[in-house]
RODO-2510 file (C-alpha; in nm, 4 decimals, decimal comma):
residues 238
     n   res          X          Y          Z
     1     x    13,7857    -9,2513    -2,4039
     2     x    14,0127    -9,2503    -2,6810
     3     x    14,3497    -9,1305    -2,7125
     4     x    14,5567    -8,8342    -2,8708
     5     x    14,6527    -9,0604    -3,1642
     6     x    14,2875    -9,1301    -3,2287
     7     x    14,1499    -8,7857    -3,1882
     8     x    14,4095    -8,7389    -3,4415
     9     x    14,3020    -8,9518    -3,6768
    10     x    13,9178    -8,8845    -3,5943
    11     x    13,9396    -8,5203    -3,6562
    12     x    14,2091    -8,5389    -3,9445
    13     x    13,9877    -8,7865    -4,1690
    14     x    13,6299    -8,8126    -4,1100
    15     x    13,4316    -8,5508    -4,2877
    16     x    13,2301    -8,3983    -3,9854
    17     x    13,5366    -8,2408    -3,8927
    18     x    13,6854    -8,1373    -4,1965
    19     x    13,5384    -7,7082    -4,1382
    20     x    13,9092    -7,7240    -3,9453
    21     x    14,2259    -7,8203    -4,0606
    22     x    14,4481    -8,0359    -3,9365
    23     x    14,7067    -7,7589    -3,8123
    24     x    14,4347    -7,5890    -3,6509
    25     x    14,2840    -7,9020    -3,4608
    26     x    14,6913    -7,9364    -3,3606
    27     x    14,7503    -7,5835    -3,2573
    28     x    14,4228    -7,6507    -2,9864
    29     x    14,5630    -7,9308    -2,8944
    30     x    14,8952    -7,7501    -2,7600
    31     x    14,6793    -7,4785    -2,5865
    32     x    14,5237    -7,7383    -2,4004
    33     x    14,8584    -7,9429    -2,2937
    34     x    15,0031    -7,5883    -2,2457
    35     x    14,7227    -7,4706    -2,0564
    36     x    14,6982    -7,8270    -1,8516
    37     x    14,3826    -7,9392    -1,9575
    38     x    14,5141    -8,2535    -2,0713
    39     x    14,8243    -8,4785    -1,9712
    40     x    15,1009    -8,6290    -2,2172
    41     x    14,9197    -8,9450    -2,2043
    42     x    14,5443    -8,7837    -2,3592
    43     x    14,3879    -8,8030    -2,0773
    44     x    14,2200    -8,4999    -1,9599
    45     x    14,3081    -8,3183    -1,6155
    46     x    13,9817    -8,1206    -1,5852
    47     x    13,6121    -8,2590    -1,5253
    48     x    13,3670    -7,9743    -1,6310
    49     x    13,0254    -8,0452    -1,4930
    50     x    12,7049    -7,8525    -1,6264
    51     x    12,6755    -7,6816    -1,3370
    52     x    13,0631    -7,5459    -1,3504
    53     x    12,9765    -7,4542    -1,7212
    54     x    12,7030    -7,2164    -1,5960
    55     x    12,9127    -7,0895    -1,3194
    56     x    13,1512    -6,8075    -1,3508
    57     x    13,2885    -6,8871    -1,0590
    58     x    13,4262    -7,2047    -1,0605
    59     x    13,7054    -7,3137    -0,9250
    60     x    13,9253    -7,2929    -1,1996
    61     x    13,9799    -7,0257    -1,4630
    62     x    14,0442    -7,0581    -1,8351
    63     x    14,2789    -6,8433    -2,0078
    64     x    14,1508    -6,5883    -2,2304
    65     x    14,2409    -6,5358    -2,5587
    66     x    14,3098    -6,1930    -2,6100
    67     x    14,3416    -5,8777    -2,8720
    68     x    14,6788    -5,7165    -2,8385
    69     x    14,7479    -5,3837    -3,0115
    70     x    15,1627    -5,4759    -2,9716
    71     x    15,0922    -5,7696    -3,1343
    72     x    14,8878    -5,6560    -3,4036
    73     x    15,0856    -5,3227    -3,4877
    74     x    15,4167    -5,5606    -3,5304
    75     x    15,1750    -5,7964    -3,7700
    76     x    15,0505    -5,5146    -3,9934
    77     x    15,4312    -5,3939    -4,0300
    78     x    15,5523    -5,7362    -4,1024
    79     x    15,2890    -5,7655    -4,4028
    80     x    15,3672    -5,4450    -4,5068
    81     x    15,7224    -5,4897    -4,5187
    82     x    15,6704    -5,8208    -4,7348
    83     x    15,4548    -5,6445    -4,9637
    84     x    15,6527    -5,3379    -5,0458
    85     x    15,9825    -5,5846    -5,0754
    86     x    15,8139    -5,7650    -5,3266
    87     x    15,7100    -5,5039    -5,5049
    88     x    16,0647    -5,3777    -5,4980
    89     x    16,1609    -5,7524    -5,6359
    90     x    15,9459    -5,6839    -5,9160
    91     x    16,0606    -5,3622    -6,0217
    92     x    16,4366    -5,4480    -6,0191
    93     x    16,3262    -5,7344    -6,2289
    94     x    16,1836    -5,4876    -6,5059
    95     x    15,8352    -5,5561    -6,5082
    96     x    15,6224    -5,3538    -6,7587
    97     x    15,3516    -5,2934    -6,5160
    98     x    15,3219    -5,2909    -6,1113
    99     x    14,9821    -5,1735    -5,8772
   100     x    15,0125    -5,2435    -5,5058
   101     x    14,6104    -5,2924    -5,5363
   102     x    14,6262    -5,3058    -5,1556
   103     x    14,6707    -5,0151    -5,1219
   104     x    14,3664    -4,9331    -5,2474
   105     x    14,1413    -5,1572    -5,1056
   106     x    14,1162    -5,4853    -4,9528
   107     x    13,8454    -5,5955    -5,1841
   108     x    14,0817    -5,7341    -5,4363
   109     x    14,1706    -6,0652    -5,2601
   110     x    14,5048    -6,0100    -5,3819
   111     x    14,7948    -5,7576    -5,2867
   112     x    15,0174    -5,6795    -5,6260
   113     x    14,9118    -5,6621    -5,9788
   114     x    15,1618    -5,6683    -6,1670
   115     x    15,2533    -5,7341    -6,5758
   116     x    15,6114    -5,8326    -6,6890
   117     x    15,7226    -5,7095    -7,1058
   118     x    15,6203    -6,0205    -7,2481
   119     x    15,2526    -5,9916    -7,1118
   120     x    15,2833    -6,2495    -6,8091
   121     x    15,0584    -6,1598    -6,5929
   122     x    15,0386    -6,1677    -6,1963
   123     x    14,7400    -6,1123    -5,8846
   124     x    15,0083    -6,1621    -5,6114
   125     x    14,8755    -6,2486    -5,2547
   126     x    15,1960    -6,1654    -5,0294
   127     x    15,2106    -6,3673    -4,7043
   128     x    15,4762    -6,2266    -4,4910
   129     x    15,6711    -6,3615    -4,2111
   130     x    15,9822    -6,3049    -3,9427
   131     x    15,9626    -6,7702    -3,8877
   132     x    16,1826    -6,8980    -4,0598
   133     x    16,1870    -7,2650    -3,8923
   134     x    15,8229    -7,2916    -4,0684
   135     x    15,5432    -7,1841    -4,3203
   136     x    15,2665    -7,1144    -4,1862
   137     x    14,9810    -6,9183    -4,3903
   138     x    14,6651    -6,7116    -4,3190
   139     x    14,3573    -6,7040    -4,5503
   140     x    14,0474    -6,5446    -4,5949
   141     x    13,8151    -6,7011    -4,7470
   142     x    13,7480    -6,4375    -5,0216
   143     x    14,1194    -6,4602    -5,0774
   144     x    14,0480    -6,8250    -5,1567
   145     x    13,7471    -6,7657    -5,3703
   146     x    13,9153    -6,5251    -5,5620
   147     x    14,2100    -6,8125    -5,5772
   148     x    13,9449    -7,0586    -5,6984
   149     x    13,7910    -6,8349    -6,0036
   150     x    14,0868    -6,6283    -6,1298
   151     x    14,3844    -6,7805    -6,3437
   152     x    14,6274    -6,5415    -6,2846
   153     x    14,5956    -6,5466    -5,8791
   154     x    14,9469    -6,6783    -5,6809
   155     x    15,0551    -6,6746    -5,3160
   156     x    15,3698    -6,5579    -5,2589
   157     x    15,5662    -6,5532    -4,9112
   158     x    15,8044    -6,3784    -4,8024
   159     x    16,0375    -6,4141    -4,4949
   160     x    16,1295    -6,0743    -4,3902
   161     x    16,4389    -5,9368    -4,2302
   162     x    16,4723    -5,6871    -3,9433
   163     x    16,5278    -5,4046    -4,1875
   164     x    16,2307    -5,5176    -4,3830
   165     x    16,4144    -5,6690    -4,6428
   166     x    16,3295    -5,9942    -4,8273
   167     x    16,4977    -6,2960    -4,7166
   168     x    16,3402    -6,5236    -4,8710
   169     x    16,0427    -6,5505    -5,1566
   170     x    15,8566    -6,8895    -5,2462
   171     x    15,5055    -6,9517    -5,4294
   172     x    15,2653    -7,1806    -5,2933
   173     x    15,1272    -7,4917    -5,5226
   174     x    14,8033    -7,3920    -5,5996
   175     x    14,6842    -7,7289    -5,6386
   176     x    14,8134    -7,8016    -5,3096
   177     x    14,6182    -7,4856    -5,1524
   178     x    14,2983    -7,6360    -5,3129
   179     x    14,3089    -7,9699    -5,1660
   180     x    14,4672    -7,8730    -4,8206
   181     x    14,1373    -7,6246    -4,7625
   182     x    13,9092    -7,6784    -4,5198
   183     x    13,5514    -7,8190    -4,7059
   184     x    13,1943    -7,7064    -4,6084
   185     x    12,9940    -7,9418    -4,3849
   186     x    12,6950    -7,7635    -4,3355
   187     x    12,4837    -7,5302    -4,5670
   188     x    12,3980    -7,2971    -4,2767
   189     x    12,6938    -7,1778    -4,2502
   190     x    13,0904    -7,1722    -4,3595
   191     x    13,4567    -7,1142    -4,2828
   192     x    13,5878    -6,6983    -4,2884
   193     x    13,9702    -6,7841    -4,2081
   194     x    14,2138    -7,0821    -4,1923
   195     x    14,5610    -7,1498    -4,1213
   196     x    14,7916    -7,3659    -4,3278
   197     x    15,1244    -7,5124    -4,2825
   198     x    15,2728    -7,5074    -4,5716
   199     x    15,4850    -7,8592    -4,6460
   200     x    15,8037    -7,8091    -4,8345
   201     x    15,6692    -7,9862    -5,1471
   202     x    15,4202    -7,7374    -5,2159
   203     x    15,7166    -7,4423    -5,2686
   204     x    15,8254    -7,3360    -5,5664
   205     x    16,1637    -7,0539    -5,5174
   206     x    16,0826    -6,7407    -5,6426
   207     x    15,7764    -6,5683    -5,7868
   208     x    15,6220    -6,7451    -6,0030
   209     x    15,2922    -6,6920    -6,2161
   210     x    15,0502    -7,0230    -6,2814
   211     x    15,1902    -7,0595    -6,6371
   212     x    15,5033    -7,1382    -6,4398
   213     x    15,6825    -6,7798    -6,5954
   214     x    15,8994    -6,5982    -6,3402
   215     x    15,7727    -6,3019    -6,2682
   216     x    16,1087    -6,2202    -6,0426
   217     x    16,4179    -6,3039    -6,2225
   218     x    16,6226    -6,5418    -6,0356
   219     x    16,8834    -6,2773    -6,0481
   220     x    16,7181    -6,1047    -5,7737
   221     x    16,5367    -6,4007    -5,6437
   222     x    16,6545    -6,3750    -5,2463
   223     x    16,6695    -6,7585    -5,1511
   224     x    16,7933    -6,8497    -4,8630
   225     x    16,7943    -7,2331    -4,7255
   226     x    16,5233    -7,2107    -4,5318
   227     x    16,1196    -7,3834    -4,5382
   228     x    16,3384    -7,6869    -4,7051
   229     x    16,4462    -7,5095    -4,9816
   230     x    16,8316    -7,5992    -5,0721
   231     x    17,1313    -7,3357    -5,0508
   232     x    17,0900    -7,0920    -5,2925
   233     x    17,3883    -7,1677    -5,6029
   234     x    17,6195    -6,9094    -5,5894
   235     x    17,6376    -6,7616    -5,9289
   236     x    17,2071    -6,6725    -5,8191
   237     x    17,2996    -6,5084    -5,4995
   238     x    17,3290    -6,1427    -5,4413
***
């Protein structure tokens, strides 16, 4: 039976696994050693037979994943709060043109529009979030398609306060994105939703459009040292 550091490697490089990535194949991996399924050394701790598969009443129980409304409430407000602090980002930076196209409807794949004086123009996806000891970044996969075929697409994230405010605002590397997705293994079907853990190499500070114009000026920019980024200078800070 091989061990964690194979699995690893199994599940990180050959293609039948690639509908996951990595980060996801890691977060099971904690349920399981939190759940004690498996030991620090690999090796598992439960034998399921066939029979126990069938059975509801086995002799252990595995934890069920669950839908919390808490949860989910606090979620929606976080994204909401990065959203509308971008948004505010923007504005104080004088752009010509802003639409909160979420707002509106989901079907965008994309939460701001926005268009600065000199025509630059922005379809923001805001990713918000209250870690800041890491990066970590849902998407859809329309959000992704729309990503693939539209120029003017960018991910922004946003670390946001406990008054709702931005701490922090990076762009995600596109390119990176592309090659860190999950791939297709099998025509009958395909991925919805992944999770990515964003590496610090793959920031950019600030807003920025995929022409490489800020679209927030660094003025306004909130930066603070977190995700790897370095201290803010203090002639940008506000």
């Amino acid at each position: 039976m091989a061990d964690i550091a194979r699995l690893r490697s199994l599940f990180t490089h050959h293609p039948d696994y690639s509908d996951l990535t990595p980060v996801q194949y890691a977060d099971g991996l904690a349920w399981l050693l939190r759940e004690g399924f498996v030991a620090p050394n690999g090796r598992p701790l439960v034998r399921v037979s066939a029979h126990e598969q069938r059975d509801r009443t086995a002799a252990f129980d595995v934890a069920q994943v669950r839908w919390n409304p808490a949860m989910e409430a606090a979620r929606r407000e976080t994204g909401a709060a990065g959203e509308q602090a971008v948004v505010r980002l923007l504005e104080l930076s004088g752009a010509a043109q802003i639409v909160h196209v979420a707002a509106l409807s989901d079907a965008y794949g994309y939460d701001v529009q926005v268009e600065s004086d000199e025509g630059v123009v922005g379809h923001i996806e805001v990713k918000a979030t209250t870690d800041p000891t890491r990066l970590m970044v849902h998407l859809t996969r329309h959000e992704y398609e729309v990503m693939c075929r539209d120029p003017h697409w960018l991910l922004a994230a946003v670390l946001v306060g406990v008054r709702g405010d931005a701490l922090c605002v990076v762009t995600v590397s596109r390119d990176w994105l592309t090659l860190a997705a999950p791939e297709d293994t099998d025509r009958h079907g395909h991925w919805e939703s992944t999770c990515f853990s964003i590496p610090d190499h793959a920031l950019t500070p600030g807003v920025v459009s995929a022409d490489g114009n800020r679209l927030v000026l660094d003025a306004f920019a909130p930066l603070m040292p977190i995700w790897g980024l370095p201290p803010v200078p203090s002639e940008l800070s506000v």
